[in-house]
ZAKE-969971 format. One record per residue (C-alpha): x, y, z; residue number from 1. Coordinates in nm, 2 decimals. Example, Ala and Ser with C-alpha at 12.3 -4.5 7.8 and 13.67 -1.06 7.14 Angstrom:
BEGIN
@xx=1.23&yy=-0.45&zz=0.78&pos=1
@xx=1.37&yy=-0.11&zz=0.71&pos=2
This chain:
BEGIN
@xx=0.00&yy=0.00&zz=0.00&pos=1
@xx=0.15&yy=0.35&zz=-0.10&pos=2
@xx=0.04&yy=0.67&zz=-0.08&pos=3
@xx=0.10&yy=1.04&zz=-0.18&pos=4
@xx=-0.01&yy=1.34&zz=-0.14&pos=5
@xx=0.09&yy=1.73&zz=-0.28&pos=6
@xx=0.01&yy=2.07&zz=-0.25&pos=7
@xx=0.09&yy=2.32&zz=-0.53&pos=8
@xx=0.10&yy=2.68&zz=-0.59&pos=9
@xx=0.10&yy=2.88&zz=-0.90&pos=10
@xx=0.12&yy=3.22&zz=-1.08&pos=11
@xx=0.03&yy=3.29&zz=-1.43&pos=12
@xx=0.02&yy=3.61&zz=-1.54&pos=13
@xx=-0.10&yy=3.75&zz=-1.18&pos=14
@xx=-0.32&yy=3.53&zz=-1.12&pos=15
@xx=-0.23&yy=3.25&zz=-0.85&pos=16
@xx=-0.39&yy=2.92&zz=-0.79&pos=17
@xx=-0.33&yy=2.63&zz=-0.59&pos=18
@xx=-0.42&yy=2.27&zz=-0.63&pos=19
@xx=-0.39&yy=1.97&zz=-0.39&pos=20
@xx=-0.34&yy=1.61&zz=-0.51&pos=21
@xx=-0.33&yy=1.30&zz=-0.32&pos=22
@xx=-0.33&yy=0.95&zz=-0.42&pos=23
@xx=-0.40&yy=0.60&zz=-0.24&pos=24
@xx=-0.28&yy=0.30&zz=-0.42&pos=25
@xx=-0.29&yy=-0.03&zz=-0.29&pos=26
@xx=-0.16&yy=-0.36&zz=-0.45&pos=27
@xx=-0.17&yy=-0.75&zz=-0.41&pos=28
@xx=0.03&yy=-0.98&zz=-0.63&pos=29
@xx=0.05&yy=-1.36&zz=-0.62&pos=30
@xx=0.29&yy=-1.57&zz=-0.81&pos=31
@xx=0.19&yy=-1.98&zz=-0.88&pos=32
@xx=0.39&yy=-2.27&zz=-0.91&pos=33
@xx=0.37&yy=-2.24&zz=-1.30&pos=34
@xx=0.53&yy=-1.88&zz=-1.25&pos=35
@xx=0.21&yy=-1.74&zz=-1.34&pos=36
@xx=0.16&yy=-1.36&zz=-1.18&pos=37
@xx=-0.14&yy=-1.24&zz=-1.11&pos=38
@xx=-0.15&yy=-0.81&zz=-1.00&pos=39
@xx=-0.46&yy=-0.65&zz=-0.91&pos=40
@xx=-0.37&yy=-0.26&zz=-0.82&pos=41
@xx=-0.61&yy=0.03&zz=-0.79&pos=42
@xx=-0.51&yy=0.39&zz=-0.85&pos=43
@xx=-0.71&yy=0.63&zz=-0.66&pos=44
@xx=-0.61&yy=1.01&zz=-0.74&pos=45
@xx=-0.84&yy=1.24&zz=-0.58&pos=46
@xx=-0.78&yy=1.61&zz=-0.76&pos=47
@xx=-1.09&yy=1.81&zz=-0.77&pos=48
@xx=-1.28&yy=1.53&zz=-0.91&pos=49
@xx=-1.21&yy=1.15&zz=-0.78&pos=50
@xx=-1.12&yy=0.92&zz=-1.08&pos=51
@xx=-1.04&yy=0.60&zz=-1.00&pos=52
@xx=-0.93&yy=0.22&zz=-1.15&pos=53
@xx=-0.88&yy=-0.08&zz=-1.06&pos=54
@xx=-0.60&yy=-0.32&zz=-1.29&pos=55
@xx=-0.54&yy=-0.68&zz=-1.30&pos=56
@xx=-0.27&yy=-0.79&zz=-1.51&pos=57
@xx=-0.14&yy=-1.13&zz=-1.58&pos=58
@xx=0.20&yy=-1.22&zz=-1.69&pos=59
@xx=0.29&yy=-1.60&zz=-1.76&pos=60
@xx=0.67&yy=-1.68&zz=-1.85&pos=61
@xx=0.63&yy=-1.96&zz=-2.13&pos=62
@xx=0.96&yy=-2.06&zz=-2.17&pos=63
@xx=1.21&yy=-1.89&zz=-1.97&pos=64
@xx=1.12&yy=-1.86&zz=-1.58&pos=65
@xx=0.83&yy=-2.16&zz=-1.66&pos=66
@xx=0.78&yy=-2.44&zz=-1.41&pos=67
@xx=0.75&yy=-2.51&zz=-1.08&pos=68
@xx=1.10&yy=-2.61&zz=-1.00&pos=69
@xx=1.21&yy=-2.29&zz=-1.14&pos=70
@xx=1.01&yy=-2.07&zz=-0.96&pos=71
@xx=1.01&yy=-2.22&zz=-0.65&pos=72
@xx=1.40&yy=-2.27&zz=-0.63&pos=73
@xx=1.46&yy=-2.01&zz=-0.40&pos=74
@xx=1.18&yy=-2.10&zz=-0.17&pos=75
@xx=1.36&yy=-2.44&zz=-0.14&pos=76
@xx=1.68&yy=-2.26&zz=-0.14&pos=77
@xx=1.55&yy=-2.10&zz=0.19&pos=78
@xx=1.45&yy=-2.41&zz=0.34&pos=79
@xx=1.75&yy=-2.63&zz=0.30&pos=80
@xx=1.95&yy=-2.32&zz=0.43&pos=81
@xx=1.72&yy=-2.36&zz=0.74&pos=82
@xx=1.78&yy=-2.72&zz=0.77&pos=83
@xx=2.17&yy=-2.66&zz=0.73&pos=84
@xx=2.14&yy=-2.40&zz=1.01&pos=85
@xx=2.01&yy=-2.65&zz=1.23&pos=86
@xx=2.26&yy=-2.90&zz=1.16&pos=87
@xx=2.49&yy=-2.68&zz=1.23&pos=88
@xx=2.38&yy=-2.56&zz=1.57&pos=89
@xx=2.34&yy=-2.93&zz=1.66&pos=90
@xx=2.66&yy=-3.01&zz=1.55&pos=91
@xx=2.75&yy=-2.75&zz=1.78&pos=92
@xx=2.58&yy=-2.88&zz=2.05&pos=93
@xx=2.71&yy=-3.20&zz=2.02&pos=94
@xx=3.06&yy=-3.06&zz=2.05&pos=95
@xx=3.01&yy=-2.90&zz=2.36&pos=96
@xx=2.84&yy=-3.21&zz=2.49&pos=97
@xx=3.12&yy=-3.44&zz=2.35&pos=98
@xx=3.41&yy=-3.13&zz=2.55&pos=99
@xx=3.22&yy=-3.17&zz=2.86&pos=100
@xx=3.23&yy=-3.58&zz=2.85&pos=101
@xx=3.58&yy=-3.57&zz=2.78&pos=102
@xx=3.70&yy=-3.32&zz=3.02&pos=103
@xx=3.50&yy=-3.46&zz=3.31&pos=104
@xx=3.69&yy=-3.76&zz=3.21&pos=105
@xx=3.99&yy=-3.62&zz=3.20&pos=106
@xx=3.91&yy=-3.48&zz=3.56&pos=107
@xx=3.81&yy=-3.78&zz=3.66&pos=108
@xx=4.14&yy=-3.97&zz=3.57&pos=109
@xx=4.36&yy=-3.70&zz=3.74&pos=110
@xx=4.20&yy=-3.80&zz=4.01&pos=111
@xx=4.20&yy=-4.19&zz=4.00&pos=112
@xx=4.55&yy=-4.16&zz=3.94&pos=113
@xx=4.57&yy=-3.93&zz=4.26&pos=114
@xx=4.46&yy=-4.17&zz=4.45&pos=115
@xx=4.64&yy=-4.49&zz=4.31&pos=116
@xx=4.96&yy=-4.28&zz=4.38&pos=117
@xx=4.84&yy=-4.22&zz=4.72&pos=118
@xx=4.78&yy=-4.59&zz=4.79&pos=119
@xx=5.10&yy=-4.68&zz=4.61&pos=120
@xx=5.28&yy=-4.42&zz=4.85&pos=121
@xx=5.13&yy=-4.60&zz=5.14&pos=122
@xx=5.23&yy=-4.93&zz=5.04&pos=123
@xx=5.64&yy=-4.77&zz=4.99&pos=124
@xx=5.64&yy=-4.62&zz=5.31&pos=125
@xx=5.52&yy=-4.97&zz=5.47&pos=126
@xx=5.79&yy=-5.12&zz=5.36&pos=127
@xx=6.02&yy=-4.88&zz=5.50&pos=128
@xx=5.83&yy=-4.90&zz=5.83&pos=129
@xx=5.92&yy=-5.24&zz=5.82&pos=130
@xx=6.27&yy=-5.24&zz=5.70&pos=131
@xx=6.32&yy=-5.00&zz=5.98&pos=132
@xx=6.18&yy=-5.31&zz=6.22&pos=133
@xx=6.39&yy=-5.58&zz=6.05&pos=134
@xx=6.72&yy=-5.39&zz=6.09&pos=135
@xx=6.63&yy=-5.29&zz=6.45&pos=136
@xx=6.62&yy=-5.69&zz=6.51&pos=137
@xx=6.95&yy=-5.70&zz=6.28&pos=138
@xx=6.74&yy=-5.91&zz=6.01&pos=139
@xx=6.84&yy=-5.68&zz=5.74&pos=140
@xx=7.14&yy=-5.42&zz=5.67&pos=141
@xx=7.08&yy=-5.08&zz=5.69&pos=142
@xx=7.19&yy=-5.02&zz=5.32&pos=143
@xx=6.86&yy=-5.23&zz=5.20&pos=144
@xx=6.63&yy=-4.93&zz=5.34&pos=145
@xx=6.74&yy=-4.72&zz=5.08&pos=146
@xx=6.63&yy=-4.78&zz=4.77&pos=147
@xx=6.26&yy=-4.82&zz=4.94&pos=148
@xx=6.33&yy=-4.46&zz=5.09&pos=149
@xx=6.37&yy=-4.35&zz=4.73&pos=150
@xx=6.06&yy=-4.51&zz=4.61&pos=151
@xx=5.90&yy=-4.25&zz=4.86&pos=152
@xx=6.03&yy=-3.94&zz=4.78&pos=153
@xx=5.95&yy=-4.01&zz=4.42&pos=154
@xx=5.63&yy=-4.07&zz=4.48&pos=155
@xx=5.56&yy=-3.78&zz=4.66&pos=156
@xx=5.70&yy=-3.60&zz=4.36&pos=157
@xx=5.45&yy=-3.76&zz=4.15&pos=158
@xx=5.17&yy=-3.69&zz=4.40&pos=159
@xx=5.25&yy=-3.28&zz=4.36&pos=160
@xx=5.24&yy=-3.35&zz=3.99&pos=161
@xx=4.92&yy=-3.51&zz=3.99&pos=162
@xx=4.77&yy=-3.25&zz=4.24&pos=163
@xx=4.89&yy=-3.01&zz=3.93&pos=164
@xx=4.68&yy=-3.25&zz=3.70&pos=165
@xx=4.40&yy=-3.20&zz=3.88&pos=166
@xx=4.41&yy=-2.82&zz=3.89&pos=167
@xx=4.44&yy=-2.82&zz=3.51&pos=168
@xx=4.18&yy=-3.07&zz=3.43&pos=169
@xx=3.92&yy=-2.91&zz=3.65&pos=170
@xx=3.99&yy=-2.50&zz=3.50&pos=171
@xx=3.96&yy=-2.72&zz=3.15&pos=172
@xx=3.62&yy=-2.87&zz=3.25&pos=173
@xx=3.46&yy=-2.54&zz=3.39&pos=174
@xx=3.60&yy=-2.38&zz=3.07&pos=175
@xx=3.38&yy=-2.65&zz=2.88&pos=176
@xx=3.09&yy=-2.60&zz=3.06&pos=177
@xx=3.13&yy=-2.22&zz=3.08&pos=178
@xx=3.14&yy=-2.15&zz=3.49&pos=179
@xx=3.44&yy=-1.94&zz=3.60&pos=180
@xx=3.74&yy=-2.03&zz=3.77&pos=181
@xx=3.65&yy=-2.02&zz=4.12&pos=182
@xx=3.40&yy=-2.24&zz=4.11&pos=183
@xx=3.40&yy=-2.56&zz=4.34&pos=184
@xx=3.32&yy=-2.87&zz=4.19&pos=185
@xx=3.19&yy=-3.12&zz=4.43&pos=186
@xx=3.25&yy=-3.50&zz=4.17&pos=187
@xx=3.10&yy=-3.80&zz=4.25&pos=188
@xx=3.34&yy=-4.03&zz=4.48&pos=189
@xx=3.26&yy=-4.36&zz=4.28&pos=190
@xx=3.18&yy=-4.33&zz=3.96&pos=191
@xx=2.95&yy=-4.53&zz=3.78&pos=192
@xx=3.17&yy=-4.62&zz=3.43&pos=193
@xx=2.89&yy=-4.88&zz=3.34&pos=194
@xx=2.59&yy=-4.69&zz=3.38&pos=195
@xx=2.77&yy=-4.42&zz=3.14&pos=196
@xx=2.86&yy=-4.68&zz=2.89&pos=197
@xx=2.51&yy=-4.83&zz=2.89&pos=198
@xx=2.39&yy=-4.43&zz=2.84&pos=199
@xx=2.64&yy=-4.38&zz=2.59&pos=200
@xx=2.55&yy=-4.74&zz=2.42&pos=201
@xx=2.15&yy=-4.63&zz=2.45&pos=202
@xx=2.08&yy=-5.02&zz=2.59&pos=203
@xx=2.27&yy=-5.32&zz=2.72&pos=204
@xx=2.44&yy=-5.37&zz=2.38&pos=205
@xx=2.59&yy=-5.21&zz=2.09&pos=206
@xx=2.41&yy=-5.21&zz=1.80&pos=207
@xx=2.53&yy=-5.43&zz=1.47&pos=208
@xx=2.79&yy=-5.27&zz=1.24&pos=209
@xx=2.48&yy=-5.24&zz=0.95&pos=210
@xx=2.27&yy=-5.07&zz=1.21&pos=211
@xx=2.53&yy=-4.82&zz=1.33&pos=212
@xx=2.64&yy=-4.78&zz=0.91&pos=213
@xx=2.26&yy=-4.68&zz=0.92&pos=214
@xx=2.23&yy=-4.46&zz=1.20&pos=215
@xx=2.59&yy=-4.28&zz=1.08&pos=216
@xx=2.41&yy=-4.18&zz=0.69&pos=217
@xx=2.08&yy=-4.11&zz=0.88&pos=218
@xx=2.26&yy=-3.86&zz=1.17&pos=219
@xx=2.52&yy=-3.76&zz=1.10&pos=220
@xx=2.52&yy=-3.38&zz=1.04&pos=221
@xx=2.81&yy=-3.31&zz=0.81&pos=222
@xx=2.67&yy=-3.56&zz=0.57&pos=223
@xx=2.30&yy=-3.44&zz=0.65&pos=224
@xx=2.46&yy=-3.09&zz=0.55&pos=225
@xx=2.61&yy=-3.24&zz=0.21&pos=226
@xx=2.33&yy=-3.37&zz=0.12&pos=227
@xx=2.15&yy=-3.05&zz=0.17&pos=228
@xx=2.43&yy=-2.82&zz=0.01&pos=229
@xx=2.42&yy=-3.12&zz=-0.31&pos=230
@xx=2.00&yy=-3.04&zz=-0.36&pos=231
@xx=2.10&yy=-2.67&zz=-0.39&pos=232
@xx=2.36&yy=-2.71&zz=-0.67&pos=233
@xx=2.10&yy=-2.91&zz=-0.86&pos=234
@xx=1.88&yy=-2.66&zz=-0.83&pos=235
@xx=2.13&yy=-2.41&zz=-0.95&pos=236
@xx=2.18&yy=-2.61&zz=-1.22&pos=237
@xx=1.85&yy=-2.62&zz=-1.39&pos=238
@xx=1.82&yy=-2.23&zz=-1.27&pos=239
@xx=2.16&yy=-2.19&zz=-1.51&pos=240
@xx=2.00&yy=-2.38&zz=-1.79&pos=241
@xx=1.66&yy=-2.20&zz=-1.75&pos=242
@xx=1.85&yy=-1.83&zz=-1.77&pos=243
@xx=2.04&yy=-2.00&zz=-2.12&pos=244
@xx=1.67&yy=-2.02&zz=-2.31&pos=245
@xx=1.51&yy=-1.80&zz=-2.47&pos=246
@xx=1.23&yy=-1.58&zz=-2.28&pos=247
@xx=0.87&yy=-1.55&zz=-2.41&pos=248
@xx=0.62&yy=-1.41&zz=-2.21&pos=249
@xx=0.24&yy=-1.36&zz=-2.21&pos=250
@xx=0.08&yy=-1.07&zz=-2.05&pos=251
@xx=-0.26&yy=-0.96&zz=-2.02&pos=252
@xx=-0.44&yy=-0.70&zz=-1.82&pos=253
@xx=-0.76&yy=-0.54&zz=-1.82&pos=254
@xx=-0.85&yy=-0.18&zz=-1.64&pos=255
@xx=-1.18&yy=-0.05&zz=-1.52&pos=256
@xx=-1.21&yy=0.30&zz=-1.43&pos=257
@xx=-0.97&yy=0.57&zz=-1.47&pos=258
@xx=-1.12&yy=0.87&zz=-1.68&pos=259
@xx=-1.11&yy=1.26&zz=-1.61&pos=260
@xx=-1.29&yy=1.49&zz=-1.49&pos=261
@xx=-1.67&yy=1.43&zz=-1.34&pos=262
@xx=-1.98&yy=1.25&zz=-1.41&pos=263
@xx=-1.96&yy=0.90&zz=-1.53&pos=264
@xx=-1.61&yy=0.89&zz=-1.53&pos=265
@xx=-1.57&yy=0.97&zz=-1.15&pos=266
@xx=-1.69&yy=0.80&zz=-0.84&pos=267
@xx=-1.66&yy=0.48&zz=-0.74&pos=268
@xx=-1.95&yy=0.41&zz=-0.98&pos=269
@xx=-1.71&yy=0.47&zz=-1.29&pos=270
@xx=-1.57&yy=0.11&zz=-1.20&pos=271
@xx=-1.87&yy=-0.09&zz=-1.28&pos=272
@xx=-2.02&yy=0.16&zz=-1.55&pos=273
@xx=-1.79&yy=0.04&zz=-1.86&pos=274
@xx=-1.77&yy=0.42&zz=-1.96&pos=275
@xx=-1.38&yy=0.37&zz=-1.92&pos=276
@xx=-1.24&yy=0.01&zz=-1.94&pos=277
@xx=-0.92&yy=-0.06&zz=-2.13&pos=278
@xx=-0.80&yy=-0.43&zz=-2.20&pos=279
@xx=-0.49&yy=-0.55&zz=-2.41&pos=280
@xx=-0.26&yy=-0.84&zz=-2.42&pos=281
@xx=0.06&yy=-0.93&zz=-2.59&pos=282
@xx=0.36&yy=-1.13&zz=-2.62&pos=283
@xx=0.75&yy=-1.01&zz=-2.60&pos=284
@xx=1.05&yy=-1.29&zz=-2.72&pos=285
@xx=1.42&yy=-1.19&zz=-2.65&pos=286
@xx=1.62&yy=-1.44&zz=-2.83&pos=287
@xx=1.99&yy=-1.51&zz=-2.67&pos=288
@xx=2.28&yy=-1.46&zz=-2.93&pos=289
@xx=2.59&yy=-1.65&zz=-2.82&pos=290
@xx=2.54&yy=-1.53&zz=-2.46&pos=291
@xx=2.90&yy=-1.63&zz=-2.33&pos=292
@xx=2.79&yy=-1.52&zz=-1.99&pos=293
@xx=2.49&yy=-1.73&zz=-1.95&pos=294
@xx=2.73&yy=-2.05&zz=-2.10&pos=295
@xx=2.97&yy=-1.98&zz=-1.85&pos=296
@xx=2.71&yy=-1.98&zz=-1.56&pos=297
@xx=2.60&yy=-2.35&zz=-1.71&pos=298
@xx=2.93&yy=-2.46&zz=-1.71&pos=299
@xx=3.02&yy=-2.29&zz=-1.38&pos=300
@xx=2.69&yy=-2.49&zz=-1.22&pos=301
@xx=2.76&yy=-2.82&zz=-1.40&pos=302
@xx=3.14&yy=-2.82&zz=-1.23&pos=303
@xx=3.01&yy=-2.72&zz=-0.91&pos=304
@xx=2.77&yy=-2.98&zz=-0.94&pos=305
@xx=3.02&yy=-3.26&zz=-0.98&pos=306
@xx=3.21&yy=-3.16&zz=-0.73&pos=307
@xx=2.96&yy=-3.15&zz=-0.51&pos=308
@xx=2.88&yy=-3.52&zz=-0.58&pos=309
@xx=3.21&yy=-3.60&zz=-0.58&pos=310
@xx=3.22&yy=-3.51&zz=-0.25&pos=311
@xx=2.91&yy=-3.62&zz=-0.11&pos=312
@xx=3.03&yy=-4.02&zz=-0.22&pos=313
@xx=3.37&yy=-3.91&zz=-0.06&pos=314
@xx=3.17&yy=-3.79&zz=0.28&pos=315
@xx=2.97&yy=-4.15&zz=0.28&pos=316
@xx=3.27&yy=-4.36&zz=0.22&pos=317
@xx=3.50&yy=-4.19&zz=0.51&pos=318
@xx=3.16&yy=-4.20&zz=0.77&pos=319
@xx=3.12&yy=-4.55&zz=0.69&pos=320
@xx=3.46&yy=-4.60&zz=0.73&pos=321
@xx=3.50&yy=-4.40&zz=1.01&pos=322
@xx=3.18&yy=-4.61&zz=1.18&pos=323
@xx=3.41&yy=-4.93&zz=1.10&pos=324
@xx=3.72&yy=-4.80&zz=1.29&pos=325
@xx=3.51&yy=-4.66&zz=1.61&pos=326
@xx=3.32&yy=-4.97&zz=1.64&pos=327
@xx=3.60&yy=-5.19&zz=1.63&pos=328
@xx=3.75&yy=-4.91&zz=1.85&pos=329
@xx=3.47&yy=-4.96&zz=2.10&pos=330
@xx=3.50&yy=-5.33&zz=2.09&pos=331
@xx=3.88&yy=-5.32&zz=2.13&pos=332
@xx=3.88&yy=-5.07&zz=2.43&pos=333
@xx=3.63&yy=-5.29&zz=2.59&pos=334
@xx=3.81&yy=-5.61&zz=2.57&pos=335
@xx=4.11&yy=-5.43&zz=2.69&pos=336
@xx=3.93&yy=-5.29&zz=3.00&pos=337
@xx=3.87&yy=-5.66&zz=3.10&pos=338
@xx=4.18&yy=-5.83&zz=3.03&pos=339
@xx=4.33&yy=-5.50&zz=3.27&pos=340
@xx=4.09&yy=-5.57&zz=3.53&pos=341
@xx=4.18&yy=-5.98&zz=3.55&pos=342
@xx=4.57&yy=-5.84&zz=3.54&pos=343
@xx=4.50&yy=-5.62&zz=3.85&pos=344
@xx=4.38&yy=-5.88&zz=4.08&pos=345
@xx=4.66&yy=-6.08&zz=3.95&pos=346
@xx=4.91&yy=-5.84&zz=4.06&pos=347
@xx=4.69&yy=-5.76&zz=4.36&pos=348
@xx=4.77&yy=-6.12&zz=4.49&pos=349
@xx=5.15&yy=-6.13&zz=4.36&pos=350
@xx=5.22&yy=-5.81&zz=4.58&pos=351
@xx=5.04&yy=-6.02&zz=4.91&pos=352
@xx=5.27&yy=-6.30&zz=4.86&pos=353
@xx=5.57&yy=-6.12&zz=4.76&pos=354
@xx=5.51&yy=-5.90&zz=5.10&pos=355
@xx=5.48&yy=-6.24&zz=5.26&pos=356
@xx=5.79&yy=-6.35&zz=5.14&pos=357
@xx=5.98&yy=-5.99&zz=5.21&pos=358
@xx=5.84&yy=-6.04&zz=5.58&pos=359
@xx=6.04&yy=-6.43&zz=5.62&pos=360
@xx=6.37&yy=-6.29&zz=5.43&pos=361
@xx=6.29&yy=-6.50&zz=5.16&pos=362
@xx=6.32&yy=-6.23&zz=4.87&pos=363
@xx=6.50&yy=-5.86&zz=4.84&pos=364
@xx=6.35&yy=-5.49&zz=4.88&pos=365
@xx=6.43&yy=-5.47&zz=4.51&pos=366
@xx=6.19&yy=-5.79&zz=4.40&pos=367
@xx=5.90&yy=-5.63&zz=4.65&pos=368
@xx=5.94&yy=-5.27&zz=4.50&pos=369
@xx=5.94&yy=-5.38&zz=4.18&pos=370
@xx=5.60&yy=-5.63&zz=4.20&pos=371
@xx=5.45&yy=-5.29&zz=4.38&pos=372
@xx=5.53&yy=-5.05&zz=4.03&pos=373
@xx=5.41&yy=-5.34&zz=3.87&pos=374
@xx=5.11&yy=-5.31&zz=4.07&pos=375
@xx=5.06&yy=-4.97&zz=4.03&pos=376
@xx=5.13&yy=-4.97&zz=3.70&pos=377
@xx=4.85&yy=-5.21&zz=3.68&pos=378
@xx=4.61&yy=-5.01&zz=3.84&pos=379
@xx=4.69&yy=-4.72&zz=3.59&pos=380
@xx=4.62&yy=-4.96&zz=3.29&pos=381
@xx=4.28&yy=-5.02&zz=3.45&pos=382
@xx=4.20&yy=-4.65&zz=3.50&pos=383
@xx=4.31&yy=-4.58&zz=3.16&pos=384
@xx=4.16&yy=-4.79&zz=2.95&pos=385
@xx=3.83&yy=-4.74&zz=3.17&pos=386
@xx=3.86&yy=-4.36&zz=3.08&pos=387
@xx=3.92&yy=-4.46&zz=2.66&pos=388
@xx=3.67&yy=-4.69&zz=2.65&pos=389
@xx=3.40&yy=-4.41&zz=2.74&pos=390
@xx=3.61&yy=-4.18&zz=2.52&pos=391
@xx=3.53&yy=-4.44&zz=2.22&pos=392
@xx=3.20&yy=-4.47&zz=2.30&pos=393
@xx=3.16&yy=-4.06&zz=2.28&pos=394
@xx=3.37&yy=-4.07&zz=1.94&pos=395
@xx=3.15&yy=-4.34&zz=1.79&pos=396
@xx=2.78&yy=-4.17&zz=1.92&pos=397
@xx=2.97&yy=-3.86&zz=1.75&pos=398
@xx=3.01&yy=-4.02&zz=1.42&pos=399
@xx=2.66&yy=-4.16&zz=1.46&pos=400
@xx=2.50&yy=-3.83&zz=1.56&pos=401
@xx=2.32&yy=-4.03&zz=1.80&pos=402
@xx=2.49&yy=-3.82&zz=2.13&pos=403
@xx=2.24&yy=-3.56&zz=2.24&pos=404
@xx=1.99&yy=-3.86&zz=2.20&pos=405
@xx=2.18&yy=-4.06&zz=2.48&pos=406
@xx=2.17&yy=-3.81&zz=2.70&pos=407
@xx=1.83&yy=-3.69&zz=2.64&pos=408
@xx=1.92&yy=-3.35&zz=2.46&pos=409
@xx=1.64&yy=-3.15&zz=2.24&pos=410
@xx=1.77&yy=-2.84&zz=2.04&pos=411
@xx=1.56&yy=-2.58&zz=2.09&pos=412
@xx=1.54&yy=-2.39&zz=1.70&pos=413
């Protein structure tokens, strides 16, 4: 709807005059599938006398601009941009999810590894308590305590360092969730590694390679987002082609109203009255000559095109591949966790009997010290592969797009 209205003033020969004019014209137009346009506008100026009309005019592109595909293209283009916005801000999501998961773990293995330093400390400083006890009674020289007095000034070391761990993985983690620096995080004591894996898994067991294969094409967002971005280019395509042909279009329009002066040719009433109508209709062709232009937007589109495809197949091939490796990943890290658990309460019980044995003289600090790393080192392997075999588990629900599913997440658009 737009409007106008102006005042003038004139002088002829002496005489002055003034005139105001205003104007009201409103307009609807509506363009179909078929790229058919329909325009009804009214002109209403009001100078002295009101005269108005009321136009509708029809234009329909019968070559160039025709079809549905054509005229809707950037409709759709507007959509799958939509759709690619919310991949995107999922994919974000998921990010930040997948951050916080791995920083908490992180966290948490500073701290497992904490305490099996602590308890390994313990277990050193034993010993020299009872070193101390065997040479009182002249058991043992005094040279033997040594090397267990070693054991626990170097494990103090690595106690500061893992204190230092600890301090870096926690400012990490309230980085990823976006708290500041002095804020006191209170973690769970025990925590719960199976109930995460069966949250993480989204049941008792992983799903079958072809399922996962599935789920991967199905929700993954980077390939969602190809596949989005490839719809576009085709469209582009046949928008290229459609600008190469030549353009004939139809156009008719009829008017009602819109004499001068009074009477029958003013008023509302000069719409109906057929003292003023005006119809026509007509066709204009513009023929292309060796448009070089319009060629190289075809040939631009066609190359895009391919590539796009190209890298579409590319972006299934590496997901499925990449579904391969994390499951097998998954699998691995979970078999691995179990065999480390079965060598930890092996080494548990070697460490009783070799303490046994220390205790009756029967073998050196050296042996017992050693069984003890071994130990320790043992309880590492357990927390690590613990803490990677959630990490795989977040890796693979990443490359399935399956994540803020697990954990219950909806995006809010």
């Amino acid at each position: 709807l737009t409007g106008s209205t102006e005042r003038t003033f004139t002088k002829i020969n002496g005489i002055s005059s003034s005139a105001t004019t205003t104007n009201v014209k409103p307009s609807v137009s509506l363009l179909t599938s078929p790229g058919t346009k329909f325009t009804l506008s009214s002109d209403n100026p009001m100078n002295g006398n009101y005269n108005p009309s009321l136009t509708l005019k029809i234009e329909q592109p019968l070559i160039r601009g025709f079809g549905k595909a054509i005229v809707e293209k950037a409709l759709h283009d507007a959509l799958d941009d939509e759709e690619i916005n919310k991949l995107a801000l999922k994919d974000q999501v998921i990010t930040t999810v997948n951050n916080i998961i791995n920083s908490y773990m992180a966290l948490i293995q500073a701290q497992d590894t904490l305490k099996t330093d602590q308890l390994t400390l313990k277990a050193y400083e034993r010993t020299v308590t009872n070193d101390k006890a065997m040479i009182a009674a002249g058991r043992i020289a005094r040279s033997d305590i040594i090397q267990p007095m070693a054991s626990v000034a170097s494990q103090k070391v690595n106690i500061r360092n893992d204190l230092e761990q600890i301090n870096q993985a926690r400012l990490t983690l309230l980085d990823s969730i976006g708290l500041q620096s002095d804020v006191t995080l209170n973690l769970a004591k025990n925590i719960n590694f199976n109930a995460i894996a069966r949250i993480l898994i989204n049941g008792e067991q992983l799903p079958d390679i072809d399922t996962s294969r599935l789920l991967a094409l199905h929700n993954n967002t980077n390939y969602q987002a190809e596949g989005y971005t490839l719809k576009k280019l085709n469209r582009s395509l046949l928008l290229a082609r459609n600008d190469a042909r030549w353009q004939l279009d139809l156009t008719a329009s009829a008017t009602q109203g819109g004499g001068v002066g009074g009477g029958k040719n003013a008023g509302v009433n000069s719409l109906v009255n057929h003292h003023n109508h005006n119809e026509s209709v007509g066709l204009e062709l513009a023929i292309p000559i060796d448009d070089v232009s319009a060629k190289q937007a075809m040939v631009n589109a066609r190359v895009a095109l391919e590539e796009a495809n190209i890298k579409y197949k590319e972006e299934k091939r590496q997901l499925e591949i990449n579904v391969l490796r994390n499951y097998n990943s998954v699998k691995n890290s979970k078999d691995q966790l179990v065999l480390a658990k079965q060598a930890l309460k092996l080494q548990q019980r070697t460490v009783q009997i070799a303490t046994l044995k220390r205790n009756a003289g029967l073998i050196s600090n050296f042996e017992l010290l050693n069984d003890q790393k071994d130990l320790q080192t043992a309880e590492f392997s357990v927390i690590n592969t613990q803490i990677n075999y959630i990490n795989s588990l977040v890796t693979f629900n990443d490359e399935l797009g399956t994540m803020l599913t697990c954990w219950g997440i909806q995006v809010r658009y």
